[in-house]
KOLZAFI-406314 format. One record per residue: residue in three letters; x, y negated, z negated of N, C-alpha, C, O, CB in turn. Coordinates in steps of 0.2 Angstrom, whole numbers, plus 5000, padded with zeros to 4 digits. Glycine has a CB too. Layout:
BEGIN
ALAXYZXYZXYZXYZXYZ/...
This chain:
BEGIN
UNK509447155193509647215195509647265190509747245184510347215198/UNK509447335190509347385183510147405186510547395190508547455183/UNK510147445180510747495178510647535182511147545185510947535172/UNK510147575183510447645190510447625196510647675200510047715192/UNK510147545201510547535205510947505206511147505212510547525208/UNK511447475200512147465198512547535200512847545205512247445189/UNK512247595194512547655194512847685201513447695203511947695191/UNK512347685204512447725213513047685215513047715220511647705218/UNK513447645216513747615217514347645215514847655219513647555215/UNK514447675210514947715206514847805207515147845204514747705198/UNK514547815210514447905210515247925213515647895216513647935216/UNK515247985209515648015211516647985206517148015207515547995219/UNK516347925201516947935198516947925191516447935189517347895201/UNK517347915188517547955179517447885175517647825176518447995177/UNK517147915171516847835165516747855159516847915158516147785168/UNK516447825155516147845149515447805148515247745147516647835143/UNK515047865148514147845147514047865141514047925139513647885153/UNK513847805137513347815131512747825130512547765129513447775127/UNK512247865130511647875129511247895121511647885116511547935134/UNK510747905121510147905112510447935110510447925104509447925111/UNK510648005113510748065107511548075109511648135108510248135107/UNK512248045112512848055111513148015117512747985121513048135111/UNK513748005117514147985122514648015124515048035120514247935121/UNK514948035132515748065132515848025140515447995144515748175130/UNK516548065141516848025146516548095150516348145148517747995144/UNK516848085158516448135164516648085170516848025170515448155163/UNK516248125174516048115182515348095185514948135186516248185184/UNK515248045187514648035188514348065194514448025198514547975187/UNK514048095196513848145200513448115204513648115210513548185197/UNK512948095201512348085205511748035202511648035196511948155206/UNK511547985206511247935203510347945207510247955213511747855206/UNK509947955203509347975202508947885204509347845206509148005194/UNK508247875204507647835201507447835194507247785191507047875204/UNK507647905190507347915185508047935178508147915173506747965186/UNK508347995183508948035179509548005184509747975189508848145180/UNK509748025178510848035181511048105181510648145179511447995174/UNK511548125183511848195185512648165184513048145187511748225193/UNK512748195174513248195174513748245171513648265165513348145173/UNK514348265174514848315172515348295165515848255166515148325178/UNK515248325160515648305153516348335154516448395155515248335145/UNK516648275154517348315154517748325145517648275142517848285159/UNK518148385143518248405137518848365138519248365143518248475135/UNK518948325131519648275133520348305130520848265131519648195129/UNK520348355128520948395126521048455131521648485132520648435118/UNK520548475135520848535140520848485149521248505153520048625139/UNK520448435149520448415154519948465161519948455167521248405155/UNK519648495157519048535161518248505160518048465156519048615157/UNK517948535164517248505165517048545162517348605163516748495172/UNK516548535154516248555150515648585151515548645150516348515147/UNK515248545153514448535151514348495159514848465161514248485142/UNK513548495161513348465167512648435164512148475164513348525173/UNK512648365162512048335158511648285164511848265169512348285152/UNK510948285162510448255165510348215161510548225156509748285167/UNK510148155162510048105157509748065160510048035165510548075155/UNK508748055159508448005159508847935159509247925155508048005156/UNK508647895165508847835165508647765159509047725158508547835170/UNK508147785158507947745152508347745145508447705140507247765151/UNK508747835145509047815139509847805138510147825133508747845135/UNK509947775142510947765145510747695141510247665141511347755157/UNK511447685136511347645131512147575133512147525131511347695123/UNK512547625137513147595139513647635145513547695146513447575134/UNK514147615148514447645153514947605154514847545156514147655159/UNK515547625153516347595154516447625159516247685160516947605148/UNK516647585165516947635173517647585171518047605176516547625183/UNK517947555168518747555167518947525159518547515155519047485173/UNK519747545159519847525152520547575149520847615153519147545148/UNK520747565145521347605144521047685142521547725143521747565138/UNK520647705140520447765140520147805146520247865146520047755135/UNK519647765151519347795156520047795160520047845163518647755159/UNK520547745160521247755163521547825163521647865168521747715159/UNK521647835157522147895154521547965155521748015153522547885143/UNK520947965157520748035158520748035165520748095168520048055154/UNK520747955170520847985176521547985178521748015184520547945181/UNK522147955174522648005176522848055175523248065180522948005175/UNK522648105168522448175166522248205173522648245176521848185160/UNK521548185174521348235180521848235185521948285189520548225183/UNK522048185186522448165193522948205194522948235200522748105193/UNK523448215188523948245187523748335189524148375192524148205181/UNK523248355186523148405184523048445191523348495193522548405180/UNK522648385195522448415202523048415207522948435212521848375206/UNK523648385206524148395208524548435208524948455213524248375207/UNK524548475202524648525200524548605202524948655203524548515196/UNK523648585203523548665207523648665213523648725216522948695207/
């Protein structure tokens, strides 16, 4: 099985994808053939930063659980409670 039809299985929730030139925690948007569609979230404001495309070929890793992908979906969670 490749990684983006692992990926598609996940759209739509918060992880940390490491790719060639950086890595950050986000929202996985959208699962391509070729690209990914993903929303960076800034881990000090709890806002969507940046909206990144990222060939498939060059995703290097992807945590969808863990004590860190935990604590930023309880951040957002909380947050959206709030408004």
């Amino acid at each position: 099985m490749k990684l983006v039809e692992k990926l598609k299985g996940y759209e739509n929730q918060y992880m940390f994808v490491k790719w060639a030139t950086g890595g950050e925690y986000g929202k996985l948007v959208y699962v391509g053939d070729d690209f990914i569609e993903f929303n960076i979230i800034d881990v000090d404001t709890m806002e969507y930063s940046e909206t990144v495309f990222i060939q498939s070929a060059l995703i290097l890793e992807v945590a969808v659980g863990g004590a860190d992908v935990q604590r930023i979906l309880a951040e957002v969670s909380s947050k959206m409670s709030l408004e």
